[in-house]
N, C-alpha and C positions, 0 to 999 in steps of 0.2 A: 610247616604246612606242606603235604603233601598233596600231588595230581594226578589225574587218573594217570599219563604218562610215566609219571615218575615208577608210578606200581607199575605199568606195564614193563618198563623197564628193569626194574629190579628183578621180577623175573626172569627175562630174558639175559640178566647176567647171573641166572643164577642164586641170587643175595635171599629171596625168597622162595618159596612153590607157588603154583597156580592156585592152589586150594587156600591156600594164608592168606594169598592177596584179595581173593572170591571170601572170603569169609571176614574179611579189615573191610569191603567194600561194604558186606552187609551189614556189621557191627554199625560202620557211621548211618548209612540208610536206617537203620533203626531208630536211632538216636534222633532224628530230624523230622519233623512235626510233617512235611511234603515228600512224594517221591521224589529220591533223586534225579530218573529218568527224567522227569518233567518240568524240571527245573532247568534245563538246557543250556548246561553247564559247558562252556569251552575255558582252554588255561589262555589269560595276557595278561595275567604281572602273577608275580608270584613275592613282591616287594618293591620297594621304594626306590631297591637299587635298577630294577629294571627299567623305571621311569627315568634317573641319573644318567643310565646309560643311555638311553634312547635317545635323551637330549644332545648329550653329547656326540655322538652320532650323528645326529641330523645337522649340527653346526660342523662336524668334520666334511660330510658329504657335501655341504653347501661352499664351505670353503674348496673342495676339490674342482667342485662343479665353477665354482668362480674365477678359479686358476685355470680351467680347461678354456671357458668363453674368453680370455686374455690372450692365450698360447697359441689358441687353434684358429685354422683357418674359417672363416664365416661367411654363412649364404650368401649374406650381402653386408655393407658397412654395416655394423650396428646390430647386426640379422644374429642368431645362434650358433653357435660352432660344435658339430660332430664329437669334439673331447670334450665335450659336457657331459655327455651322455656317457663316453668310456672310459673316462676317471671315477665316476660316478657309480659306473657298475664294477670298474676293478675293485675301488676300491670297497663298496657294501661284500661281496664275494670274501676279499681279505679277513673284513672284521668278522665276515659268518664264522671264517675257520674257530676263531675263537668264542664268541658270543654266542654262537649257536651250537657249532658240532661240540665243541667243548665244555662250556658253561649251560648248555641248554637254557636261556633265558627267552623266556615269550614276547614279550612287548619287542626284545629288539631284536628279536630274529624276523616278526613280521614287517617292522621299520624297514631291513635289510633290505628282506624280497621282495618288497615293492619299489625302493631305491633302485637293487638289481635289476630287475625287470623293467621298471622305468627308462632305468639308462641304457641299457640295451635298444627299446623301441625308439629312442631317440638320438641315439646316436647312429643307426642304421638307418633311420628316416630321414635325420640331417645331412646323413651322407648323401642319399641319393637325391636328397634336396639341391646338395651340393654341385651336382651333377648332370642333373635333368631340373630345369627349369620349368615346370607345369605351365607359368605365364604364359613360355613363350608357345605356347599353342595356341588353338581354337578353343569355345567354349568348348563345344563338345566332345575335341580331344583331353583338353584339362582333366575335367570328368572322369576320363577314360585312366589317364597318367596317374592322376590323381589315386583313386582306386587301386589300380597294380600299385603302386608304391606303398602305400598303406599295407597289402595284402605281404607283400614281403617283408617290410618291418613287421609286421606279426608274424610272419613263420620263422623270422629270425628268434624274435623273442620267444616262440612256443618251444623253439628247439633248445633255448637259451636254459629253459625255466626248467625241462626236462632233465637236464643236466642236474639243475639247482636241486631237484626234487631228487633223483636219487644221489647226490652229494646230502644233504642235511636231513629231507624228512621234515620241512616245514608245513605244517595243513594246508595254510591257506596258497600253499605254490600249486596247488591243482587249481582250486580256482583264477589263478593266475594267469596258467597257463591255457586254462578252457577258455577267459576272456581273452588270448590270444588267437587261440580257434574261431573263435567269434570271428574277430576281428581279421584275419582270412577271409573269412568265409564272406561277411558283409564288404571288405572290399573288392573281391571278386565281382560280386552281382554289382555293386556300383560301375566296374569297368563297364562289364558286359550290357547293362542299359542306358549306359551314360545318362547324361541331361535330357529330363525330358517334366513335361507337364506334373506328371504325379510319380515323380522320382520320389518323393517325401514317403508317400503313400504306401508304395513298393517295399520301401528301406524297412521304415517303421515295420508295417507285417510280417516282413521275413526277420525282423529282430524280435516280434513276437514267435513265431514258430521256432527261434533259436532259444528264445528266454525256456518254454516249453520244454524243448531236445536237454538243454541245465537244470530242466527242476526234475527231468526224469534223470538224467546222470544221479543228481542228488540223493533222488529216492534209493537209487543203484547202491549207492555207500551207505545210507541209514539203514538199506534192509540187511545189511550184512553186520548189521552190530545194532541188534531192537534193542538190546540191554544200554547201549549208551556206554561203555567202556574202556574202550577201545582208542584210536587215533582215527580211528574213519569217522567217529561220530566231528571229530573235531571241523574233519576234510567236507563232511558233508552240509556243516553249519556254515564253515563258506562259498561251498558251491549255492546252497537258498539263497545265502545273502547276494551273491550274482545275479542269478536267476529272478528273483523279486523286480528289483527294476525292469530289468526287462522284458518282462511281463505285465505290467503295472504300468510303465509309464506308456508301449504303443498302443494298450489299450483306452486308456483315457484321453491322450491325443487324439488316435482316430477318432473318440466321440463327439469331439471340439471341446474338451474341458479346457484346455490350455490357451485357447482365444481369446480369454476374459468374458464369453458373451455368452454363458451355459444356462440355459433356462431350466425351467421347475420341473421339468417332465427328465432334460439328462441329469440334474442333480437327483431326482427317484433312483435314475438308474445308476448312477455311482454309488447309492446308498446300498443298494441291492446288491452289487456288485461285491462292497465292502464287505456286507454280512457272508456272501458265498468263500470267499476269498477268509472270513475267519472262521468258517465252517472247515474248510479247508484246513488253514494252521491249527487248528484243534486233532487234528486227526493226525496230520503228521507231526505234532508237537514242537511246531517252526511257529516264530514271533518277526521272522523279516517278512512274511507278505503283507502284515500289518502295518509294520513302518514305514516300507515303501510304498503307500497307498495312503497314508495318514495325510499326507497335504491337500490331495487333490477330494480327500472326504472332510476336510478342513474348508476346505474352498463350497463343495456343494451345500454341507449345511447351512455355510455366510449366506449362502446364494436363497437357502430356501427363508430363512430368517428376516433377509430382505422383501421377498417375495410376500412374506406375512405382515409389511410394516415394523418390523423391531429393527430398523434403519441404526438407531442409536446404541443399542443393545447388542446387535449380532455378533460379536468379534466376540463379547463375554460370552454369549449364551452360545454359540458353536464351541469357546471352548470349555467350558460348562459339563456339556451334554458332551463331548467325546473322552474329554478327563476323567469324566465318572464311569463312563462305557468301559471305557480300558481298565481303569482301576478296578473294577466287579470283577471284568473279564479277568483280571490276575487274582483276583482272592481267588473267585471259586473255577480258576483254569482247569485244574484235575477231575472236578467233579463235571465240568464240561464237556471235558475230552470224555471221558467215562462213559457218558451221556450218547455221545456219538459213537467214538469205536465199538462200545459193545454191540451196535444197533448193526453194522458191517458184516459183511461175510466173512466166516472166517479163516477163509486162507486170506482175506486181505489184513484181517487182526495180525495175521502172522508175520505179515511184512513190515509192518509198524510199530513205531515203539512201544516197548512194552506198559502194561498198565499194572500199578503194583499196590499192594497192600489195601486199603478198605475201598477202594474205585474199582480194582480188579472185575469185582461180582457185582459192582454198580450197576 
């Protein structure tokens, strides 16, 4: 079984042409009752041995990670130690040389980078934990300390991943690294407002207008490969997947969904919500704004179910009635998308993925 990567790569050493591989891509597309574009295809596993390895990995990583909290010096009795985090990260970087540059295996090259990048942000936060004791201030200095510290264990890691990313060419180390960026960026503003009444309020928004700033990066990689072929489509399937929660979830906080106490008028509007938001992944042929929104439209429905008296029923009939939403929404996803994109203007058709075969003219 071959990946889009594998094909990209074989041409790029040569092994095939550009035209053999463009022509092996349409032969399967043929062959398959759906487009392939719209089937939003990313490579993690490519076999059983990828899952074997990945286990094994993550018990090595745990045991480094075990030997580091022994060895190393800790915050406080009992507290974390700094070499958790950089036995953790030497050693996932080690195994990349082989499991990733070498073997190209999916599942454990993303186990890697997020082990990597893990250990990095935690072993430079531990450190300065180590260091700078946030307790010993004020509230409002905490806040403050707090925040810069954060902000720099993520500029550690963003420069960390940078690295990682032109060493290996793993997809999801961009969004890695972007949630790195974030994570700057949001502790910054934490410093600079410290504690205050609606610090929540603050955070949350500006984690919306960051979720926003990721779904347009996103868009940035998918318009550069509408065909889906490519390794950016890969890059871009994890930057949505970023971007989705943090979009999704300060918007339904700020509404009070999260308080337990959401009445019939904001469960409407999460419904409405929901539907724009899958109007949306129709168009750009993304399925993570669905799922990152699927609880808190799990929750509004209990709420309107209740509301109606089916007290004893609602858990069934919310998931009833969204099980079967989703399940339509997958049979006839293409003919949906169809339905939408065509109706666009079309220099924006042009940016999105492509629509192929009897939807095309839809």
């Amino acid at each position: 079984m071959y990946s889009q990567n594998d094909l990209d790569e074989a041409v790029a050493a040569g092994a095939i042409s550009a035209d053999a591989a463009a022509a092996l891509r349409a032969h399967v597309d043929r062959l398959r009752t759906s487009p392939a574009i719209d089937e939003e295809q990313f490579r993690l596993i490519t076999g059983f041995n990828d899952i074997f390895v990945s286990i094994a990995a993550a018990i090595l990583l745990f045991a480094v990670g075990f030997i580091g909290q022994q060895i190393g010096p800790q915050i406080e009795p009992g507290g974390p130690s700094p070499t958790i985090g950089l036995f953790i990260a030497v050693t996932a970087w080690g195994l990349s040389e082989f499991f990733t540059r070498k073997r190209r295996m999916a599942l454990p090259s993303i186990l890697l980078l997020l082990a990597f990048a893990g250990g990095v942000l935690a072993a430079v936060g531990f450190t300065l934990a180590l260091f700078i004791n946030p307790e010993s201030f004020s509230d409002q200095q905490e806040v403050v300390v707090a925040g810069l510290m954060g902000a720099t264990a993520a500029a550690v890691t963003a420069v960390a991943t940078w690295f990682h990313w032109r060493r290996f060419r793993v997809p999801i180390t961009v969004a890695a690294g972007t949630a790195a960026a974030v994570g700057i960026c949001a502790g910054i503003l934490l410093a600079v407002i410290g504690d205050r009444p609606n610090t929540e309020q603050i955070m949350l928004g500006f984690l919306l207008l960051l979720g926003v700033g990721v779904f347009l990066f996103a868009m940035r990689w998918d318009a550069s490969d509408p065909k889906r072929i490519t390794r950016r489509s890969d890059v871009a399937f994890w930057l949505h997947l970023l971007a989705a929660p943090m979009i999704v979830h300060p918007v339904f906080t700020l509404l009070g969904l999260n308080d337990g106490q959401a009445t019939v008028g904001e469960a409407v509007v999460v419904l409405l919500l929901y539907v724009a938001l899958a109007i949306t992944a129709l168009a750009i042929d993304r399925r993570a704004l669905l799922v990152s929104a699927l609880a808190y439209v799990l929750f509004a429905l209990n709420r309107l179910f209740e509301q109606v008296g089916a007290v004893e029923l609602n858990v069934a009939l919310t998931a009833l009635v969204i099980g079967s939403a989703l399940l339509l929404l997958s049979a006839f996803w293409h003919q949906a998308r169809a339905a939408i994109v065509t109706r666009l203007p079309a220099a924006l058709q042009g940016r999105l993925p492509h629509l192929t075969g009897q939807f095309a003219t839809a």
